[in-house]
C-alpha positions as CSV (number, residue, x, y, z in Angstrom):
1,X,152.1,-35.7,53.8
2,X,154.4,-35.7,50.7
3,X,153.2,-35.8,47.3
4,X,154.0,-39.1,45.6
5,X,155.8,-39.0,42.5
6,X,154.2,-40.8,39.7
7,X,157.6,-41.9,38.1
8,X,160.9,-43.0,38.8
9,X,164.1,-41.3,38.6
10,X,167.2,-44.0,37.9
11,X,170.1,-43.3,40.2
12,X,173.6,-44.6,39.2
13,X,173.1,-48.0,41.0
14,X,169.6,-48.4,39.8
15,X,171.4,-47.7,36.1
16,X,174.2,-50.2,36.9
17,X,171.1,-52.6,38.2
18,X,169.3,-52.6,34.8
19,X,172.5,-52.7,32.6
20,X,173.5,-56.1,34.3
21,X,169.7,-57.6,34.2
22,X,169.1,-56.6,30.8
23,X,171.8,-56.3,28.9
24,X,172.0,-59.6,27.1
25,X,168.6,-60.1,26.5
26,X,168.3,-56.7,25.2
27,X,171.5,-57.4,23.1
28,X,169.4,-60.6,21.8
29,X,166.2,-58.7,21.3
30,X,168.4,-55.8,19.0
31,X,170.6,-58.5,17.3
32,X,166.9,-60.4,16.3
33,X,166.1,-57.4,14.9
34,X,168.7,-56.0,12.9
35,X,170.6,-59.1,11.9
36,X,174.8,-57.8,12.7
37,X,176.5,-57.3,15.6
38,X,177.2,-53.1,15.1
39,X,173.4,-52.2,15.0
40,X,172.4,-54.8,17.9
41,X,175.7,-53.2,20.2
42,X,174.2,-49.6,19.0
43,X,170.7,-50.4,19.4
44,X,171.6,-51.5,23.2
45,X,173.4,-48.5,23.9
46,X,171.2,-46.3,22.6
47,X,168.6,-47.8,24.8
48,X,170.4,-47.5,27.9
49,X,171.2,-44.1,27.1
50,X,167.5,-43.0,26.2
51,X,167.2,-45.1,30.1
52,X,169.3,-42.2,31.7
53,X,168.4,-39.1,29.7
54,X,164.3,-40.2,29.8
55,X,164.2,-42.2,33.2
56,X,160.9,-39.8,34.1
57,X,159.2,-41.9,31.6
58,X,159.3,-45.4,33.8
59,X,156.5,-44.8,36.1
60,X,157.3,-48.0,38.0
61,X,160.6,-49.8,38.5
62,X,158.3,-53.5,37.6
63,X,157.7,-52.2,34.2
64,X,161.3,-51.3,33.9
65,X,162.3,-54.2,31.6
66,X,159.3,-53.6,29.1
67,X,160.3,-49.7,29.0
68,X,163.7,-50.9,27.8
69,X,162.1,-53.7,25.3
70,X,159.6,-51.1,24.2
71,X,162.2,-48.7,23.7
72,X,164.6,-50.4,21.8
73,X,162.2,-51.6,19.5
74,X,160.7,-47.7,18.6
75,X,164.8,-46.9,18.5
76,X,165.0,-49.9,15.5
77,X,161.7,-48.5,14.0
78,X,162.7,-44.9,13.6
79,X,166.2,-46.0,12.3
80,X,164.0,-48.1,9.9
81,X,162.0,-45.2,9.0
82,X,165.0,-43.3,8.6
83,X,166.8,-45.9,5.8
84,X,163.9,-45.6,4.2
85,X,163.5,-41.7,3.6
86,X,167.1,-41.7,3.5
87,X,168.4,-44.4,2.0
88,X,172.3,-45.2,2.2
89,X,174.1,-45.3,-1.2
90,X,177.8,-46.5,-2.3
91,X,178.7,-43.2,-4.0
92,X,180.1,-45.6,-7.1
93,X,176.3,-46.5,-7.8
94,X,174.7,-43.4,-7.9
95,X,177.8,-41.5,-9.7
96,X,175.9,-40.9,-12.6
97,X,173.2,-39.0,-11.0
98,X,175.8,-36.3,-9.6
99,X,175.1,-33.1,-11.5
100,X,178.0,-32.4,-13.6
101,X,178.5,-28.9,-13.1
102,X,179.9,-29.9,-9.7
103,X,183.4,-29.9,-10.8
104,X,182.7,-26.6,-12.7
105,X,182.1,-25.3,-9.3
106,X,185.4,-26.5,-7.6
107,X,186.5,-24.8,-10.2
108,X,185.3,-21.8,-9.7
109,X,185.8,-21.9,-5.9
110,X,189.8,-22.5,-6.3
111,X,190.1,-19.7,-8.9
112,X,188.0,-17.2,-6.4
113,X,190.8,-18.9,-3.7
114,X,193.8,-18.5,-5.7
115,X,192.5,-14.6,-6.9
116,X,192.2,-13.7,-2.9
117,X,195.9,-15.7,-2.5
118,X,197.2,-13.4,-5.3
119,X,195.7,-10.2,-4.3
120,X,198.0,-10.7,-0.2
121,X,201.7,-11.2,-1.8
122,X,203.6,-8.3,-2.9
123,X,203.1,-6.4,-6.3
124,X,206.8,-7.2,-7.1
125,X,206.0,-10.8,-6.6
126,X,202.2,-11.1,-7.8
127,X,203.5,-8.6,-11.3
128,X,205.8,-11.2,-12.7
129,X,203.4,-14.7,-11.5
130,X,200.4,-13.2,-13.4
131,X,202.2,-11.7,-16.7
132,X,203.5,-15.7,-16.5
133,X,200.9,-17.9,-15.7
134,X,197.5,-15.6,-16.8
135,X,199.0,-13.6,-19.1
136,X,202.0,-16.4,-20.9
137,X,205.0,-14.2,-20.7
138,X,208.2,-15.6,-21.3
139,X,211.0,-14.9,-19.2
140,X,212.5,-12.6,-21.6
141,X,209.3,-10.8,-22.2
142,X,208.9,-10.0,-18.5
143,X,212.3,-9.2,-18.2
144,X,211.6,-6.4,-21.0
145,X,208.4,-5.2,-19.6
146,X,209.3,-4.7,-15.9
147,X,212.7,-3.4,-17.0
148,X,215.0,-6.0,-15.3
149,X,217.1,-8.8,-15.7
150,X,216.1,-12.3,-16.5
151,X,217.7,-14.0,-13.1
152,X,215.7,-11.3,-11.5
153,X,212.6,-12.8,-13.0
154,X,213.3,-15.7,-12.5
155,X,213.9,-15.0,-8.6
156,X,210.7,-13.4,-8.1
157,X,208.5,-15.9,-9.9
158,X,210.1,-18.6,-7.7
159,X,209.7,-16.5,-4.5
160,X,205.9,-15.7,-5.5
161,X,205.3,-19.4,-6.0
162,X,206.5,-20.0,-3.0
163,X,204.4,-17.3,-1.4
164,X,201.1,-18.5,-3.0
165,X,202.0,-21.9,-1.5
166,X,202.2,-20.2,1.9
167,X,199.1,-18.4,1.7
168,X,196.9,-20.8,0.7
169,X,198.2,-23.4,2.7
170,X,197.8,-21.0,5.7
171,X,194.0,-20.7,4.3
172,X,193.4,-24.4,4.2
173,X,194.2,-24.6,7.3
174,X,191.9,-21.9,8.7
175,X,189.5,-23.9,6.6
176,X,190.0,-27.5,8.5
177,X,191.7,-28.9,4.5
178,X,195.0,-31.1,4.4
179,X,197.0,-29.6,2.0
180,X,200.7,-29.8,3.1
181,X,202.4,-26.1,3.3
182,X,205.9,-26.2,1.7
183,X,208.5,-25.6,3.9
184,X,210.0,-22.3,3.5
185,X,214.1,-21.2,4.4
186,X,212.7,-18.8,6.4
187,X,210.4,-18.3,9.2
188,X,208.8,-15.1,8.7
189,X,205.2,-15.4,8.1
190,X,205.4,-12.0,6.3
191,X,204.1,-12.2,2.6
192,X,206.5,-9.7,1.1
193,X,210.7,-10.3,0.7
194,X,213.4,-7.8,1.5
């Protein structure tokens, strides 16, 4: 003699079954609840899903419909529970309980970005971008300093640019950020010019 099982397993018709019996009045049971049509679709879904992942948890296909009912209702009670300990605010309302050093931090995290950025292009290229932008070197001071001419100078700086653009662009990427790469005459994916 076989051992009866205490509970039932839903098969795909048995599924199909229960989705067309109780669909609408679990629809009308979720909407009753939470007032809007998203939460009362999501509600029944969530239901029927918890139906196919739990099945074991029907121990007899007559109590079916109050497994579903019961179900949905501890689905719309947790969610409740859940507004509550986490409540959802428009960021515009609570703006003025952001801490403020958060933009202090972005900060700090682009500088670290744009250091690493610096450190990968070629010294010929990085020399003349930092004595400009960190250090405030005209052209004509560079020019003096590295000991060549001013179109040269101005060359490299517009070459470097163009290489910090690539590298960090490249690094956005890797990190899942839109930032649109500018588009380069050539192809080479090498950080140094010839």
């Amino acid at each position: 003699m076989k051992p009866q099982n205490p509970h039932t397993t839903v098969t795909e018709v048995d599924y199909e079954k229960a989705v067309n019996s109780f669909y609408e009045p679990l629809y009308g049971f979720a909407y009753s609840l939470s007032g809007n049509e998203n939460d009362a679709c999501e509600l029944t879904q969530e239901t029927f899903a918890r139906l196919l992942s739990k099945s074991a948890q029907v121990r007899e296909e007559s109590k079916l419909k109050s497994w579903l009912f019961t179900t949905l209702y501890r689905v719309f009670l947790g969610w409740k529970s859940r507004e509550r300990r986490l409540p959802h605010f428009e960021i515009s309302s609570v703006e003025h309980e952001l801490p403020p050093v958060a933009a202090e931090l972005v900060d700090m995290m682009e500088r670290d970005t744009v250091r690493d950025a610096l450190q990968k292009i070629d010294e010929r290229y990085r020399v003349p971008l930092m004595l400009y932008y960190l250090e405030e070197h005209s052209y004509e001071e560079i020019a003096e300093l590295l000991e060549i001419p001013i179109g040269t100078v101005m060359s490299r700086l517009s070459r470097a640019k163009a290489l910090m653009r690539q590298c960090l662009a490249a690094r956005s990427i890797a990190e899942q950020r839109a930032i649109v790469p500018l588009n380069l005459d050539s192809n080479s994916t090498n950080l140094s010019y010839e």
